[in-house]
C-alpha positions in Angstrom: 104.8 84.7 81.4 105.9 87.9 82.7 106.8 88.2 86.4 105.3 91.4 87.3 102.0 90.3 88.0 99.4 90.1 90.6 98.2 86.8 91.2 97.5 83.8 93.3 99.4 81.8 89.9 102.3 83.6 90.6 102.6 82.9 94.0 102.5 79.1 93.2 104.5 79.0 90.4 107.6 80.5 92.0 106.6 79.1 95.4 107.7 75.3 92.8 110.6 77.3 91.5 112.3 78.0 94.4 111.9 74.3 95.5 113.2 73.2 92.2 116.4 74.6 92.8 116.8 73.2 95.7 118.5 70.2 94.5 121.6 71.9 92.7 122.0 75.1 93.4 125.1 77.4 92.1 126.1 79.7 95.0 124.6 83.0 94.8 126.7 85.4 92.1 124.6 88.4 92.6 122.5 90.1 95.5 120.0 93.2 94.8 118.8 94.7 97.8 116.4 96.5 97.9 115.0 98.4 100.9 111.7 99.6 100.9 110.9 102.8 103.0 109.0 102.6 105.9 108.0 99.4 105.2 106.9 97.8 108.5 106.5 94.4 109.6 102.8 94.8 110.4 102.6 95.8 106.7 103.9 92.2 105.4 101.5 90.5 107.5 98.3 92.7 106.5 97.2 90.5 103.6 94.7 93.0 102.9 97.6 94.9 101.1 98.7 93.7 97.6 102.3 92.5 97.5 102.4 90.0 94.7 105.7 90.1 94.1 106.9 90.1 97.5 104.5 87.5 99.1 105.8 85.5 96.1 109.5 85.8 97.0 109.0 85.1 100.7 107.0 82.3 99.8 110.1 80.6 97.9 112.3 82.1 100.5 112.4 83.1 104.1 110.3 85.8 105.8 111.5 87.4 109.3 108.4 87.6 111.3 110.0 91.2 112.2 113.1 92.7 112.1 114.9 95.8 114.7 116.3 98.8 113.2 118.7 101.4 115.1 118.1 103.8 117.4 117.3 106.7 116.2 115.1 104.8 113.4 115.2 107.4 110.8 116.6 106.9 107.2 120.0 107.4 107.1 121.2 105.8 110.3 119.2 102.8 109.0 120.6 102.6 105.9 123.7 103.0 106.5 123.3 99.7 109.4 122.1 98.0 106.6 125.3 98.4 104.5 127.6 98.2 107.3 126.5 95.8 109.5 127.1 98.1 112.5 125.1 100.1 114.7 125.3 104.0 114.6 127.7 103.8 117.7 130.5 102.7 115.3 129.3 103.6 111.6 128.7 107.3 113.2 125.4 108.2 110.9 122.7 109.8 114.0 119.9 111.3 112.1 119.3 112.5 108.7 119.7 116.0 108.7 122.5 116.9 111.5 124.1 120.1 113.7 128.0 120.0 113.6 128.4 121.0 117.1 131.6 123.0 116.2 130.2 125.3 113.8 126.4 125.4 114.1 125.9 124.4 110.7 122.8 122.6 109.8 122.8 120.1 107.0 121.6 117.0 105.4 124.4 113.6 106.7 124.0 112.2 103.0 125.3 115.8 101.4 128.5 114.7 102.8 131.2 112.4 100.8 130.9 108.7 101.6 134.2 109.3 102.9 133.2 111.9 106.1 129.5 110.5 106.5 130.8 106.7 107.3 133.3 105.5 109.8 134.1 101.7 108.6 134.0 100.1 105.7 130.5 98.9 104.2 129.2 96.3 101.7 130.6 98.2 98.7 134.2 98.5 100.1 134.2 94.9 100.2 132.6 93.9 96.4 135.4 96.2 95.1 138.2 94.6 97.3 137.2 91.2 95.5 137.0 92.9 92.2 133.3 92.6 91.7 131.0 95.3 90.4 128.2 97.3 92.4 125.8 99.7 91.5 123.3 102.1 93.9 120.4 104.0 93.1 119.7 107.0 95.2 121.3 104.9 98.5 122.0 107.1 101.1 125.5 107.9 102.3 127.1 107.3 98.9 128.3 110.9 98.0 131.5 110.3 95.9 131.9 106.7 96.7 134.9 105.7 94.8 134.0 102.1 95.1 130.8 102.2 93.5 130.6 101.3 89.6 127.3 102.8 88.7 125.8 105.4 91.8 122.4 107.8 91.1 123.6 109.2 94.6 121.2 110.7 97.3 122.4 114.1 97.2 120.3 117.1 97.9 120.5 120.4 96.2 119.9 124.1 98.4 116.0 123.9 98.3 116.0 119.9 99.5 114.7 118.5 96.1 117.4 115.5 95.0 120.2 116.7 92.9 121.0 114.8 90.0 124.6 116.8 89.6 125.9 114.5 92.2 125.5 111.7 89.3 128.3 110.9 86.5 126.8 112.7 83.7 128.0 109.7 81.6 125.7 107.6 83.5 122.6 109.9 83.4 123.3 110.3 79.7 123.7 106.0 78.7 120.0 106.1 81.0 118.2 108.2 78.7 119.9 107.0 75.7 118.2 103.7 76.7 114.5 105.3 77.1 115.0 104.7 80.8 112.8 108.5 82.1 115.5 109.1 85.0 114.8 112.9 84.5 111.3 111.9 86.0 112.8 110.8 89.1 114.3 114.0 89.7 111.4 116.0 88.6 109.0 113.7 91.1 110.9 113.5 94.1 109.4 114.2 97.1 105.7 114.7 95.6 103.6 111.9 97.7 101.3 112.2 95.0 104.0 111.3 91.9 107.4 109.8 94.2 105.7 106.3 92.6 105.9 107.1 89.5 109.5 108.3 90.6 110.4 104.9 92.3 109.5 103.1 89.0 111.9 105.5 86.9 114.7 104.8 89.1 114.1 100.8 89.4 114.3 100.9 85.6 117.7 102.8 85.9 118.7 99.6 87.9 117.1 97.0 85.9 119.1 98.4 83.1 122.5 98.6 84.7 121.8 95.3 86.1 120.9 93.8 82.4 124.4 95.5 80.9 126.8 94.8 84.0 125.4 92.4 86.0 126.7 93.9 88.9 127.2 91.6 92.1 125.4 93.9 94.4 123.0 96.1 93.6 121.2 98.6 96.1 117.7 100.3 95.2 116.0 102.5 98.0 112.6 103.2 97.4 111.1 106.1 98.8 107.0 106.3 97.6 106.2 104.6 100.9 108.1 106.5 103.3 106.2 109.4 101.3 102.8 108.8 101.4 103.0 107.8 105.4 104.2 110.6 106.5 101.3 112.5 104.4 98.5 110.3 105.2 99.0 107.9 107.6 100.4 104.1 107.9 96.6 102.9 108.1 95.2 105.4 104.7 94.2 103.3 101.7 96.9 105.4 99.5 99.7 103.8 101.7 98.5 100.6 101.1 98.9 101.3 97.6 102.1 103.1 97.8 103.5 99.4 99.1 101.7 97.8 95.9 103.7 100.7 93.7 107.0 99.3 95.6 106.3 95.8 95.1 105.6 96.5 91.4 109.2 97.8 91.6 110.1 95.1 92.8 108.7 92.9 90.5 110.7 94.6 87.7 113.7 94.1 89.1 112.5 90.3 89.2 112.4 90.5 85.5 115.3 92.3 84.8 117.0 89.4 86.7 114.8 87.0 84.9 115.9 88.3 81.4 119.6 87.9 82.3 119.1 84.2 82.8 120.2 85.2 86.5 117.6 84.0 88.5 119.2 81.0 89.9 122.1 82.8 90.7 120.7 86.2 92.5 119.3 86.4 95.9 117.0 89.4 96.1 116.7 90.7 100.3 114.0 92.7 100.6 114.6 95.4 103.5 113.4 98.1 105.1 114.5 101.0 107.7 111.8 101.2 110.1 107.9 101.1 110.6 105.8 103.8 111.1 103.5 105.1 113.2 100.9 107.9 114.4 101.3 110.1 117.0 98.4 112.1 118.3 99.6 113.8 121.5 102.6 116.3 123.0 103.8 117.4 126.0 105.4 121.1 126.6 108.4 120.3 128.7 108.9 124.0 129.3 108.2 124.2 133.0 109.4 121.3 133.8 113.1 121.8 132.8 113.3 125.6 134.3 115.5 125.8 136.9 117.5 129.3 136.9 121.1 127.7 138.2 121.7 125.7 135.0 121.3 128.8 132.8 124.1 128.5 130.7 124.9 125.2 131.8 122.5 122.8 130.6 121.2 123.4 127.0 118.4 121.6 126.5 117.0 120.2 122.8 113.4 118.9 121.5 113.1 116.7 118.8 109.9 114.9 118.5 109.8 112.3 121.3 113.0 113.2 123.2 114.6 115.7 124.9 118.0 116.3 124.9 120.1 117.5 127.9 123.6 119.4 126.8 125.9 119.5 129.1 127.9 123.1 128.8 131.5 123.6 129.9 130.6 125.6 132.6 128.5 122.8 134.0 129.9 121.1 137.4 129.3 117.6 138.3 129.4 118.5 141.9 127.5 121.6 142.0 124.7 121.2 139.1 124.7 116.8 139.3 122.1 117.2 141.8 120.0 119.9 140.1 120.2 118.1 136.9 119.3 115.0 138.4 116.1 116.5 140.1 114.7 117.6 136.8 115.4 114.4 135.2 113.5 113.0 138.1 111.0 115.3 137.9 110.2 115.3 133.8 110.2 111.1 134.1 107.4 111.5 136.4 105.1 113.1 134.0 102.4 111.5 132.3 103.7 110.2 128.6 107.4 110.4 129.6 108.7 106.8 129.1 112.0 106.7 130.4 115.3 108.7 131.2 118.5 107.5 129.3 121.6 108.2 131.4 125.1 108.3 129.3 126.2 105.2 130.3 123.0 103.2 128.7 124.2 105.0 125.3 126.6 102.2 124.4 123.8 99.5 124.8 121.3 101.8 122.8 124.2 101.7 119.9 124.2 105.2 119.9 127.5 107.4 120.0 128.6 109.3 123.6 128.5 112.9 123.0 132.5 113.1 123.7 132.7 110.7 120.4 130.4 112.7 117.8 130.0 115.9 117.0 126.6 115.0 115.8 125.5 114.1 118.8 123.2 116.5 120.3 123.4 115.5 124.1 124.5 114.1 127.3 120.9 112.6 128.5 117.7 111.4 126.4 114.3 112.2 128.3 112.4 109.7 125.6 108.3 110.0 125.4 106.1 107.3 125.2 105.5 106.5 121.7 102.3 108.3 121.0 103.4 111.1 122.2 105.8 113.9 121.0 108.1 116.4 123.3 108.2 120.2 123.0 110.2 123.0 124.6 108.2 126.2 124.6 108.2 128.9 126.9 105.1 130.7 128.5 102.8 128.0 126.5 101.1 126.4 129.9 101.9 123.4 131.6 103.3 120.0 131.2 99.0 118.4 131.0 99.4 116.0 127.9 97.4 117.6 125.1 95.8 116.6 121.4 98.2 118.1 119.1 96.4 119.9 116.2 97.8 117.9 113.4 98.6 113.9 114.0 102.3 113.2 113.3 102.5 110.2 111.4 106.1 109.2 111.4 109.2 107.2 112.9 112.4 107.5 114.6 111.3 105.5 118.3 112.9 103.4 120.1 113.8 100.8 117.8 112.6 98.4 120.1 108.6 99.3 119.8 106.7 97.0 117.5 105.5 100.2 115.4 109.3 100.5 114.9 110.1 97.2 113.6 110.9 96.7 109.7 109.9 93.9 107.5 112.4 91.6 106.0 112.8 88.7 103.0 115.8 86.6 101.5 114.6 84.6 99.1 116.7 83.0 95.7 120.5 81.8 95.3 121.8 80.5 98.8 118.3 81.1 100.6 116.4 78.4 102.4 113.2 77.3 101.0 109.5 78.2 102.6 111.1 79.2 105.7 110.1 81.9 108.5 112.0 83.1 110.9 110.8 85.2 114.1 112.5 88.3 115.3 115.6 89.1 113.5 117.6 92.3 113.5 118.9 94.8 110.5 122.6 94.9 111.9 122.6 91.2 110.3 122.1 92.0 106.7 125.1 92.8 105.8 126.8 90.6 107.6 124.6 87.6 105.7 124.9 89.6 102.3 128.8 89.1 102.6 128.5 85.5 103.4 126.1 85.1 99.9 128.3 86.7 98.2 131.7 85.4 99.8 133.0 88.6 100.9 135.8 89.6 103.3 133.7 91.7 105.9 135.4 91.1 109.1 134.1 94.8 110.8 130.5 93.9 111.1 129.4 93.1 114.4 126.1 91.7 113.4 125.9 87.9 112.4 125.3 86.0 109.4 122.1 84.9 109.6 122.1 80.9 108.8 119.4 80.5 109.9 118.3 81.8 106.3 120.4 80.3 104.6 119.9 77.1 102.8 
């Protein structure tokens, strides 16, 4: 019986596997994660959505009613929480796409080396201190990473379509040597109406490596979902089936493991980066923030649903505090406007101070409510909340918001059986990966989650 299926039997029968190895279990000798983008927790529990494969592992395994991603919960900060088992305050990815402060230059964090994009040491550091073998397909923040075996690396080329010159040439040649279509990945990418057929290429580039080096971590990040949400919606019937595509890839990389003879020694975790969510309304903060004496001393920086305040050099505590503080008072008071971060809550948000990253883009966060976005234009009218004239459908709130939270499942080697947990939190992955796969990881501040384990 194949495993990439769609069926109630499936369910059961692995449901029975997983309790059969209960009994005598070898510890877990390999770990594929696999994160899923923008795959929310409210999407696990609509069982109007087809997820065979992954209803199936957390069925055998253990489901997290929710998890909590990082603030701000986009891509790349997410990811890179997920491999390091820190928050962005320490691991120092802020967004996707970045302004070095010093230069002006605009560019995308991933485009850097592993090297400059990550401050500590993540999962793969530590599978190559212990001499084990990794492998990543198209995991963010892995430009030149020296301690991955086998890496089709998230890079992106001048126009924004994926590169595949960042990838050994060796590697993209033993791929299509073995039938696997990694060209189509490339020539996909970013189409919401192809990135499934995409995802599938690449998961076959992983089932292979996985079937010729067994690596003991392997990291897939698939994007179809992430995709089609941003075009359509979280609630249109083509992001339901975008999931379905992902589970599908999922389910190959079940039978890849399968076809090794692995199973019983592999612990799939099934991840994601955030949730999603629509946003129908904006604010234009332009009036609000005018006040001619901090010309030139408070820059000020839209970005969906916050505001930035910059702080200039010419800007005086003692003369401009008060100013400053009157406008923050004054834009919290509006209608949609959710709250006012101050520097000193930055820490607790487990996002960098300003003085600490040049990535940073300001002193104070003026955050919107979540259905509502923030914009800084001039002579547009007032601050009255308005229908925008397109819906954003999107992410990057709080991480605290329910819309925001990510789905999560453990399930195999060194996983409990038919187990759910209730709110968990993303900083614990890797954390709980190193303890599966008895890896020296002492940097995370996350736990292990033992929850999970059996």
């Amino acid at each position: 019986m194949r495993l990439v299926l769609t069926s109630a039997l499936l369910i059961a029968a692995l449901t029975s596997l997983g309790h059969a190895q209960r009994a005598g279990d070898p510890p877990a000798r390999h770990v594929v994660l696999i994160s899923i983008d923008g795959f929310a927790a409210y999407h696990l529990r609509n069982t109007a959505i087809d997820l065979p494969n992954i209803r199936a592992l957390a069925a055998a395994g253990v489901a997290a009613d929710s998890s909590e991603t990082v603030f701000p919960s986009v891509t790349h900060p997410s990811h890179t929480t997920l491999i390091t088992g820190v928050t962005p305050r320490l691991h120092g990815v802020v967004d996707n796409r970045v302004v070095d402060r010093r230069t002006g230059e605009r560019f995308h964090i991933t485009n850097l080396p592993r090297r400059e994009s990550i401050r500590v040491p993540t999962l793969f550091d530590a599978v190559r201190a212990k001499g084990l073998k990794s492998a990543a397909f198209f995991w963010p923040e892995t430009k030149d990473d020296g301690a991955i075996d086998d890496n089709v690396t998230e890079v992106f080329a001048a126009d924004g379509s994926a590169d595949p010159k960042a990838v050994n040439p060796a590697l993209l040649a033993e791929l299509r040597a073995a039938g696997v279509p990694i060209d189509s990945y490339y020539a996909f990418y970013d189409d919401p109406f192809a990135q499934g057929a995409a995802d599938i290429a690449l998961t076959q580039a992983a089932a292979h490596v996985f079937a010729k080096r067994k690596p003991a971590l392997t990291a897939l990040h698939l994007l179809v979902t992430d995709k089609v949400q941003h075009e359509f919606g979280p609630q249109h019937y083509l992001s339901a089936a975008a999931l379905t595509v992902a589970d599908h890839c999922v389910g190959l990389m079940r039978q890849a493991v399968a076809d090794a003879g692995l199973s019983d020694q592999t612990t799939f975790v099934i991840a994601a980066d955030h949730g999603f969510v629509t946003v129908p309304f904006e604010i234009n903060v332009a009036s609000a923030i005018t006040e001619p004496v901090l010309e030139g001393r408070v820059r000020w920086h839209a970005d969906s649903w916050y505001l930035f305040a910059e702080l200039l050099p010419a800007f005086d505590r003692a003369r401009d505090g008060p100013v400053l503080d009157r406008v923050l008072t004054r834009l919290k008071a509006l209608p949609g406007i959710a709250r006012v971060i101050a520097p000193s809550e930055f820490a607790a948000l487990g996002y960098p101070d300003y003085d600490t990253n040049i990535y940073v883009p300001g002193h104070h966060i003026v955050v919107a409510e979540v259905d509502t976005h923030l914009s800084n234009e001039p002579d547009k009218g007032g601050t009255a909340r308005r229908t925008r004239a397109r819906p954003y459908h999107g992410h990057g709130y709080l991480p605290q918001h329910p819309s925001m939270h990510p789905a999560l499942v453990l399930s195999g080697a060194g996983i409990a059986s038919s187990k759910t947990l209730g709110h968990v939190s993303n900083v614990d992955v890797a954390p709980t990966i190193a303890a599966l796969l008895g890896l020296d990881f002492p940097n995370a501040t996350g736990r292990v989650m033992r929850a999970a384990l059996r």
